[in-house]
N, C-alpha and C positions, 0 to 999 in steps of 0.2 A: 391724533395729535391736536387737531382743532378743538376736541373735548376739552383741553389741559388749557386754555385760554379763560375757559367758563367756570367760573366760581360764584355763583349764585349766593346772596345774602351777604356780599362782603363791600364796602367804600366803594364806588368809583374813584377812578385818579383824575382829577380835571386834566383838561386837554386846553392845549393853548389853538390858535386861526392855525398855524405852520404844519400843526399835527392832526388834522379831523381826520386824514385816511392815513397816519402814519409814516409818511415823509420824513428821514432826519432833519432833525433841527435843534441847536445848541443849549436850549432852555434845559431844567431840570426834568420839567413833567414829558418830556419826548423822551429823555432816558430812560424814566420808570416806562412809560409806554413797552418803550423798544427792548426791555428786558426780558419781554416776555415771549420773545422770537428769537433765535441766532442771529445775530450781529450780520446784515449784509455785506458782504464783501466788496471792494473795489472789482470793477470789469477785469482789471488784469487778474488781482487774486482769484475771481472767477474761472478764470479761464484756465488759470494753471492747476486750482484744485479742479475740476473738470476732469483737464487730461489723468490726473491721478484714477478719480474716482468711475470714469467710464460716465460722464453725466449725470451720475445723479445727484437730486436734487438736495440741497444743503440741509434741508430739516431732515431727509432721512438720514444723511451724515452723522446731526446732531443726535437722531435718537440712537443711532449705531454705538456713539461713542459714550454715551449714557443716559436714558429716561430720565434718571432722577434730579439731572441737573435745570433738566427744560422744563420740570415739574414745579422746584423751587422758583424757580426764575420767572415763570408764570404766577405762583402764589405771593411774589412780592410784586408784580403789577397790579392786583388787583388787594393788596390789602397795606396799601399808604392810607394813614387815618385822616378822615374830611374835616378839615379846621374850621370850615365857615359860619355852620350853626347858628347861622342867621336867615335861613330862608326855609322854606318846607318843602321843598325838594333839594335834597343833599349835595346835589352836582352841580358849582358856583358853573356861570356861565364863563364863557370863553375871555381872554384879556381885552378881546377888540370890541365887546361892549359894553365896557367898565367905565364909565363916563366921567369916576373921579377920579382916572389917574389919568388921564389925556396925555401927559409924558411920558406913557409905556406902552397907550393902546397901540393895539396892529392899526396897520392901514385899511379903511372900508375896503370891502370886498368889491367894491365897484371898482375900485384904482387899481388891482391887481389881477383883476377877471376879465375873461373877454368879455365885450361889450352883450348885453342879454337887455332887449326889449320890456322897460316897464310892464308894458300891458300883458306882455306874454308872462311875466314872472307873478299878475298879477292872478290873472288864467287860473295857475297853476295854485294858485294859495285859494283861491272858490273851490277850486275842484279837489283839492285836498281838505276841505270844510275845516278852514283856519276863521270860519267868522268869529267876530266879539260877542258876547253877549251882554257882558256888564262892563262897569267901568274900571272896579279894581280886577276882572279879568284880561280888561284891555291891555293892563301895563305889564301881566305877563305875558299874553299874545303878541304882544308887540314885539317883545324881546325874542321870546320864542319865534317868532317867524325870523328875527335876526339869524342866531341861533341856526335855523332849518337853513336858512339862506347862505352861512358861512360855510356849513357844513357840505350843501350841495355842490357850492363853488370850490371847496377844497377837494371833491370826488371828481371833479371833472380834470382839476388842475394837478391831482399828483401824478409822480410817476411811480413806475415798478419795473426795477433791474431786469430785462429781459434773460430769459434762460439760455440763447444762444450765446457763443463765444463775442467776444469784442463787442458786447452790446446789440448784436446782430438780432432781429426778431425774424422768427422763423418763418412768418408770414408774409413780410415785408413791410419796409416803413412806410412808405409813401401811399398804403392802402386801407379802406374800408367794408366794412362788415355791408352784406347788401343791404339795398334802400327797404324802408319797412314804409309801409303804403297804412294807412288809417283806414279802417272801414275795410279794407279786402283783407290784412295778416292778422291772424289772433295776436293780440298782447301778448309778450314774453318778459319776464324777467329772470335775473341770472346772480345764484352763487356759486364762487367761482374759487376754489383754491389755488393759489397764483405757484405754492409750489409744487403742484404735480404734473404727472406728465415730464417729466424732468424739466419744470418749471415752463411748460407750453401753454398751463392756467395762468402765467404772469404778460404771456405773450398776446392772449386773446383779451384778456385785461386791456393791454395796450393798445389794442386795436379796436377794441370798444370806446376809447376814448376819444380816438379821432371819429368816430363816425356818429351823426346824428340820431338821436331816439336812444340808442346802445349807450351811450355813453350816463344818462338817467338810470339806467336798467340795469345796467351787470355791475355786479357788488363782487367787491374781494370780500368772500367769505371769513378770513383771517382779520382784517381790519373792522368789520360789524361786530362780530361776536367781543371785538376788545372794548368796541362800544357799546356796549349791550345794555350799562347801566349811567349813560350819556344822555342827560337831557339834550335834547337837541342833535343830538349825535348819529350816526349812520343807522342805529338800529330802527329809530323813529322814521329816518328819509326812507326805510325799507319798507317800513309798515305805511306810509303815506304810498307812496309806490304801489304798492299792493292792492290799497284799496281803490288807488286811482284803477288801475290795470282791472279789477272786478268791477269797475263803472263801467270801464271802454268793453270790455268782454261782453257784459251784460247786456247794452246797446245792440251790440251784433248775435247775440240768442247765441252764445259759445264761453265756453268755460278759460281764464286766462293760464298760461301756460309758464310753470321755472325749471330752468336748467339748474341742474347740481351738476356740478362741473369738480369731480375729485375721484377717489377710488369708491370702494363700494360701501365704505364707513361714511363716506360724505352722502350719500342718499340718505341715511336715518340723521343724519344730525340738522340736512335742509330742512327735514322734515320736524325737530327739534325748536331749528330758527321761525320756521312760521310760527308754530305754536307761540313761541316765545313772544313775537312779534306782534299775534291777535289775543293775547291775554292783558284784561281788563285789568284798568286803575282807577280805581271809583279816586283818588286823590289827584288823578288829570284828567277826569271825564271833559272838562270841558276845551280839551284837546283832542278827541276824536277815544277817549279808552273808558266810555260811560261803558258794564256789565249790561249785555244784553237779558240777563238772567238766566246767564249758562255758564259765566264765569271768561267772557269772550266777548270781542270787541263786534263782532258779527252774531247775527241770530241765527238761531238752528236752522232755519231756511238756505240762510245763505251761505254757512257752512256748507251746505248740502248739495248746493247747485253751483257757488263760485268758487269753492277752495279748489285752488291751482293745480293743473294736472303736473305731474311732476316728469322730467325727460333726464334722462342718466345720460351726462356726456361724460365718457370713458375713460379717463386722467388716473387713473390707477395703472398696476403691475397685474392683477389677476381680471379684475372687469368681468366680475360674473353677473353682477346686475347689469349692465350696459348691454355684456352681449346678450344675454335671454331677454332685454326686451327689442333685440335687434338692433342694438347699435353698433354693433362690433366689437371684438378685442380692443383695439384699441384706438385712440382720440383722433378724430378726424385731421388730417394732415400730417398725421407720422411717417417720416420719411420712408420707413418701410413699406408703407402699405402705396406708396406711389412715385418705385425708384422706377417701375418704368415706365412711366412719364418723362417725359423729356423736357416738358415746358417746366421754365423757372420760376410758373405762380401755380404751381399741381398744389402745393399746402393750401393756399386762398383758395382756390378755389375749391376744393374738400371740404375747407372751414365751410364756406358761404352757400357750399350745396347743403352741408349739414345744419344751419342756420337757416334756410331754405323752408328747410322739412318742418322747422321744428314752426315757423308760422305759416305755415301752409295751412287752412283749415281742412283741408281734406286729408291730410295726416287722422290717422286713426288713433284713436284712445279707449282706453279699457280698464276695466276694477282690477286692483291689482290687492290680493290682503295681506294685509300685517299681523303678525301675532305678539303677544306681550306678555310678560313675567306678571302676572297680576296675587292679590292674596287668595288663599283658602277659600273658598265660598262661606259664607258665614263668617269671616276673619276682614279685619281692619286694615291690618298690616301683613307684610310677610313674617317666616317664623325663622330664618336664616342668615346669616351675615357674611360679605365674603371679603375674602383682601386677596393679593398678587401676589405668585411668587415674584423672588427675587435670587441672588446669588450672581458668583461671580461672569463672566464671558467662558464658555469651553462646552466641553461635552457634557458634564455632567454637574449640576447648581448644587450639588449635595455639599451639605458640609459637616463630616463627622458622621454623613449616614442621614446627616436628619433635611427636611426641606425648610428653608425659610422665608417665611411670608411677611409681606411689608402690607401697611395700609394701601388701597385699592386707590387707584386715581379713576376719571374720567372714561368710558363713560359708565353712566351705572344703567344697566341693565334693565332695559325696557321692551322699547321693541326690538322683535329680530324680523325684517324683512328676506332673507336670505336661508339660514337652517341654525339648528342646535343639535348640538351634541354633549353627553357625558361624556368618559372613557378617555381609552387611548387617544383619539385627535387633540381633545381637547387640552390633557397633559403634554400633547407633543408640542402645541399651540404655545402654552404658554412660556412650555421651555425657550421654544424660537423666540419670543418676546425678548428673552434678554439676551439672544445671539443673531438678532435683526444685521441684514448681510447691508451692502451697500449696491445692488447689482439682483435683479431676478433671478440670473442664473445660482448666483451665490446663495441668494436665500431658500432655491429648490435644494440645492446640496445639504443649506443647513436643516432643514426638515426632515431631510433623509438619515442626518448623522442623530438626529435625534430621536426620528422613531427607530434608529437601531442600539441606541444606547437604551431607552425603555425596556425593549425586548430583550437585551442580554444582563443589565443590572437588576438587583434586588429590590421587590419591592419597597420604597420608603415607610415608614413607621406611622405616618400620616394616613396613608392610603390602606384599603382594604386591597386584595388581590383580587386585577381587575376592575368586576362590577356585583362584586359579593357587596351585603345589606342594601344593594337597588332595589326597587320593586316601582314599577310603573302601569299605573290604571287608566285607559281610555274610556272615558265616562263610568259604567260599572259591568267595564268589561278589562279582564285581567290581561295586559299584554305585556309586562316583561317581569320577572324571567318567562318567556312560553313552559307554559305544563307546568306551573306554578305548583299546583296539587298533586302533581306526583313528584315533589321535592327537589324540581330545578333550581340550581341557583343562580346567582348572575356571573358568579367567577369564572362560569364558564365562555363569555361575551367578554368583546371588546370594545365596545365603542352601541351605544343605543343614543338615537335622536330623530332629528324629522326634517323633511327637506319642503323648503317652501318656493324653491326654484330648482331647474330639473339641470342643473350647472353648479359642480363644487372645483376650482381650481383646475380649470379642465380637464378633469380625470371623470368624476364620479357622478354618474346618474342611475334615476331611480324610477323605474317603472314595478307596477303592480305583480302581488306576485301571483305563481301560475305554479303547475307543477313544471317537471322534466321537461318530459315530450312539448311543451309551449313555447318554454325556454331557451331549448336548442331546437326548437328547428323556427328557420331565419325568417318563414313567409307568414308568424302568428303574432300578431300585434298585440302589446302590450301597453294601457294605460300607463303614460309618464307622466311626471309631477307637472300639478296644474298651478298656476300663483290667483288663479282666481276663482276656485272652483268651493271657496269656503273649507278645503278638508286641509288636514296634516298628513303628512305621506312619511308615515310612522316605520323607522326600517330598526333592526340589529343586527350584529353583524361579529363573526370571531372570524381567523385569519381561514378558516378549510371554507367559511362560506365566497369567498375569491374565489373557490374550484366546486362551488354547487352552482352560482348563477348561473356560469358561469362569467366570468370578466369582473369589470370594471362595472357593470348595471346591476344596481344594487335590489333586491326585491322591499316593497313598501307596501303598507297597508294603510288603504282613509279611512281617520279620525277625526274626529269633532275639537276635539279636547286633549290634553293630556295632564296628571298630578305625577309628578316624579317623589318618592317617597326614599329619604335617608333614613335609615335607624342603626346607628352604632354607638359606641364608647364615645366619653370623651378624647378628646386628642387624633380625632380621626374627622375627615372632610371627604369631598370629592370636585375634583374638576371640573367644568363645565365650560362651552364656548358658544358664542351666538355671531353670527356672522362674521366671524372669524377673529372674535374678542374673546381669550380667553382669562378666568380668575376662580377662586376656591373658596370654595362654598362648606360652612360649618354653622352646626346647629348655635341658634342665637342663648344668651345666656340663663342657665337654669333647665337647659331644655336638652334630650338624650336624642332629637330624631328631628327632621323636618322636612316641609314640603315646595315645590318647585312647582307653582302652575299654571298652565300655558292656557290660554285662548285666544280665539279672534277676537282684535279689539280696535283694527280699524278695517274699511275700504276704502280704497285710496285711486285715486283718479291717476293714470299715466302714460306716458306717450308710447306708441310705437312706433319702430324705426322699418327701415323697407330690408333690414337682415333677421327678420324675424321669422324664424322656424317649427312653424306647428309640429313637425314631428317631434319634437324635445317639449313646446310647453302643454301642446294637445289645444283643443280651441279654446279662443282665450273669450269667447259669447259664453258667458254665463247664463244669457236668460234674464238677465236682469237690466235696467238704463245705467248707464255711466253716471256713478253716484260718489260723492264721499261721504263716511257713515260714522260716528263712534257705536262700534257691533256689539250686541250682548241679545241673549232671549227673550229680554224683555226690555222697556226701558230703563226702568231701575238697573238693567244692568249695562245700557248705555252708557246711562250717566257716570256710573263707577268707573267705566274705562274714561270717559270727561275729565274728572276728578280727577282719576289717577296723573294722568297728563298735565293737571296746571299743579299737582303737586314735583311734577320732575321741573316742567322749566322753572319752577321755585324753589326747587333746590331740598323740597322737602324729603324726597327719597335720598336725599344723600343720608341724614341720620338717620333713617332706616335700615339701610341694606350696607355701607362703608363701615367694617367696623375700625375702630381704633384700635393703636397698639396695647391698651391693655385691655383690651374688650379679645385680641389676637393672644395674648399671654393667658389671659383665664380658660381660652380654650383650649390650655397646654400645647402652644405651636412655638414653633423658636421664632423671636423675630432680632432684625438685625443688629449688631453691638455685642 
């Protein structure tokens, strides 16, 4: 959902002082803002849809009742055209310092702000290296610290409708996140999705406001990325933030530390937001974005040694990333997990243990790797294109027999820290997309009604049956269909991909395979999926292998690599999902086949929590120092995965890989109308 905010290459909407984090406010430019979210409700309306919906959070409501609408509504926030064309940076500054209309400006931020210490604000602009250099630089640094200065004062001073009933926060009012000490807590900073957790992200939000240090530091994830192309605007106080946080880190010889605070799609997309955030603007270099000559506001050093360990707080429904890295199911102070407590501050203090941990320096961190959709070897580009189903809400999106696919929204497919699959899941995946429940329980049922309407309906006309014309090579060794050369084919599989944590929807893990006698009997230990161990833990799987593992643990084999290879007719695609995004994948134009392929292309620095369980991820010491890396076998092929990455937060993979509806029509697919 936070992807559908991000429109990369399009106008910003200037933002008025009332709006810098999104606060209503009666001006024009707060309604385009505001359009690009569900309409907050009044506390009492809150509270009554509440009891309807069993708490959950208003934007899963909104996607419940239809993607498409909060897709529009997003694409008109971010594409009002910029009239001012009179400055070289596109985004006119805020109304409060417009100095020729004095009869409309906002009131200084000083008259509206708590009182804040000169010297200490001045502190802060040294150490965010706001110096001058020249003089026609000074009259934009001038403003620009304006600018920074409204915008900071407007993140301290908004609010955000709490998720409990009657305005109630589930933490309490009258309370604060613990004291953070300089010099003994590693640096932390925090994005933070306010509506998850059935909206306990809006509630820790509000409690980072009242509490010192926290209240600089934790960003609504939702309100930055709306500012993303805001001079002056949250996305800049993030990246000032950050690099502040890598000075103080760097002082104390430790690495600084962010919270993604959402489900398990908010860990790749924080990790989207940095990128975003240390990507060089030789057109504001002398605002802190001079290219280090890597494409990046930091130099490959300090990539290396300062990029922020990342800590998954658990604000989702399934929290397979939070809990493999030991954080638990789910978000600290869930009233489940401490009904029997009897004290009426058990949520704070949960929060503030779990806040605790997370700057404690003896908290342990560890490489965690990433993998990513990258091109061909020898190839520029990919050679594929994919869009989304669509169709109506029910059991079955068919219409007339046929599938219909619409242009692909947000995100596009890069990395998957989590797993990929072809196949069956992936089809059921995307079905569930458009029968998204309101209620966990509700959306286990709908998974279920949908992987049994797969198994009993005809295949579509779209689809091969199955995983016929698959063919998959781990380096130049043939691994699916198996026994390839004595005429296997894939229709006989259900589902091939690779797990890069040893946790799918608490059901499915994946240890090494073995024969019989290993398998069943319970005292022979079995290699499980490692997240740091550099391999892919490559499995397939049809519905009789449930009664060969046996169970639910899946057998895998490590790989380096993988090239997933399509070859059919026109009019025919295959499904595909990555950390539980699924969309349809079809050869790009003029082309009868193509290919899908997978490598390591980051390590990534990340916290561990005290529920973390070596028997599932096996030791998480690689052998190697606590690094982050863009990975390849050489550096040239570092660099490509570099590359790759400032072409996604630029938005360049979107003409790439998004095809359009007649790019979707030439590939003889029905699309909607």
């Amino acid at each position: 959902k936070l992807w559908l905010l991000w429109a990369p290459g399009r106008p910003t909407v200037p933002m008025g002082n009332s709006s810098v984090c999104g606060v209503a406010q009666a001006d024009k430019t707060a309604e385009i803002e505001e359009s690009a979210l569900p309409d907050l409700k009044s506390t009492q309306q809150q509270d009554e849809e509440r009891t309807d919906r069993g708490g959950l959070p208003a934007i899963e409501e909104a996607e419940a009742e239809g993607k498409e609408e909060l897709i529009e509504e997003s694409k008109k926030a971010f594409s009002q055209p910029d009239k001012t064309g009179e400055r070289e940076i596109s985004v006119p500054p805020p109304v409060a310092v417009q100095a020729e209309e004095p009869e409309t400006a906002e009131a200084p931020v000083e008259d509206v702000a708590p009182a804040v210490e000169e010297e200490d604000e001045d502190a802060k602009r040294k150490d965010m290296k706001m110096d001058v250099k020249n003089s026609n630089q000074a009259v934009w640094d001038e403003e620009y610290t304006k600018l920074l200065d409204q915008t900071r004062m407007g993140m301290r001073q908004s609010e955000w409708t709490t998720g409990q009933a009657k305005g109630k926060n589930r933490f309490g009012h009258d309370t604060a996140l613990p004291v953070f000490q300089s010099g003994k807590h590693v640096p932390v900073i925090a994005l933070i999705n306010p509506m998850s957790g059935e909206m306990a992200g809006g509630d820790i939000l509000a409690l980072a406001k009242r509490s010192p240090y926290y209240q600089d530091r934790f960003f609504n994830i939702i309100d930055t990325v709306k500012q993303a192309k805001t001079r002056g605007g949250l996305l800049d106080i993030f990246r000032l933030t950050l690099c502040q946080a890598k000075d103080e880190a760097t002082k104390m010889k430790t690495r600084a530390r962010i919270i993604s605070g959402g489900g398990d799609g908010t860990g790749s997309f924080v990790l989207f937001m940095v990128f975003l955030a240390l990507k060089a603007d030789e057109g504001r270099k002398h605002e802190g974005l001079a290219d280090q000559g890597n494409g990046f506001i930091w130099s490959d050093e300090e990539m290396r040694d300062c990029f922020p360990a990342l800590a998954q707080m658990p604000l989702g429904s399934a929290n397979d990333f939070g809990h493999i890295l030991g954080w638990g199911e789910k978000y600290p102070g869930d009233l489940m997990t401490v009904t029997k407590c009897v004290c009426s501050n058990a949520p704070l203090q949960a929060l503030n243990k779990w806040i605790e941990m997370i700057i404690d320096p003896k908290t342990r961190i560890a490489n965690f790797d990433v993998w990513g959709i990258m091109p061909a070897r020898g190839q520029d580009k990919c050679d594929f294109k994919i869009a989304e189903l669509t169709g109506k809400r029910g059991p079955c999106p068919k219409k007339d027999g046929q599938l219909i696919m619409k242009q692909a929204g947000k995100p596009v497919p890069f990395f998957i820290c989590l797993y990929f699959s072809s196949g069956f899941g992936a089809y059921m995946t995307a079905r569930f997309q458009i029968n998204r429940r309101k209620t966990p329980l509700k959306n286990r049922a709908e998974y279920t009604r949908q992987a049994v309407g797969i198994v009993v309906e005809k295949t579509p006309p779209e689809l091969y049956t199955r995983l016929d014309h698959v063919e998959i090579d781990c380096g130049e060794e043939a691994y699916f269909p198996p026994r390839r050369d004595r005429g296997t084919r894939g229709r006989r599989y259900r589902e091939v991909g690779f797990y890069n944590i040893n946790w799918q929807a608490k059901l499915l893990h994946g240890y090494s395979r073995a024969g019989a006698s290993t398998r069943l009997n319970p005292c022979n230990s079995r290699a499980p999926v490692n997240f740091s161990d550099g391999a892919l833990d490559m499995y397939r799987w049809k519905f009789a292998s449930l009664a060969k593992n046996p169970g639910l643990k899946i057998q895998t084999d490590k790989k380096k690599e993988m090239m997933l290879r399509f070859d059919g007719e026109q009019g025919k695609g295959i499904f595909f999902q990555w950390d539980g995004e699924a969309r349809f994948a079809f050869p790009a134009s003029g082309n009868s086949a193509f290919n899908i392929f997978i490598r390591k292309v980051l390590s990534l620095p990340v916290v561990l929590g005290p529920y973390l369980d070596e028997s599932l991820t096996g030791s998480i010491d690689n052998g190697r120092p606590v690094a982050f890396e863009f990975s390849g076998d050489s550096p040239e092929d570092a660099r490509l995965v570099a590359r790759r990455v400032l072409k996604l937060v630029s938005g360049e993979l979107d003409d790439e890989l998004l095809a359009t509806n007649d790019e979707i029509a030439q590939g003889k697919f029905r699309i909607p109308g």
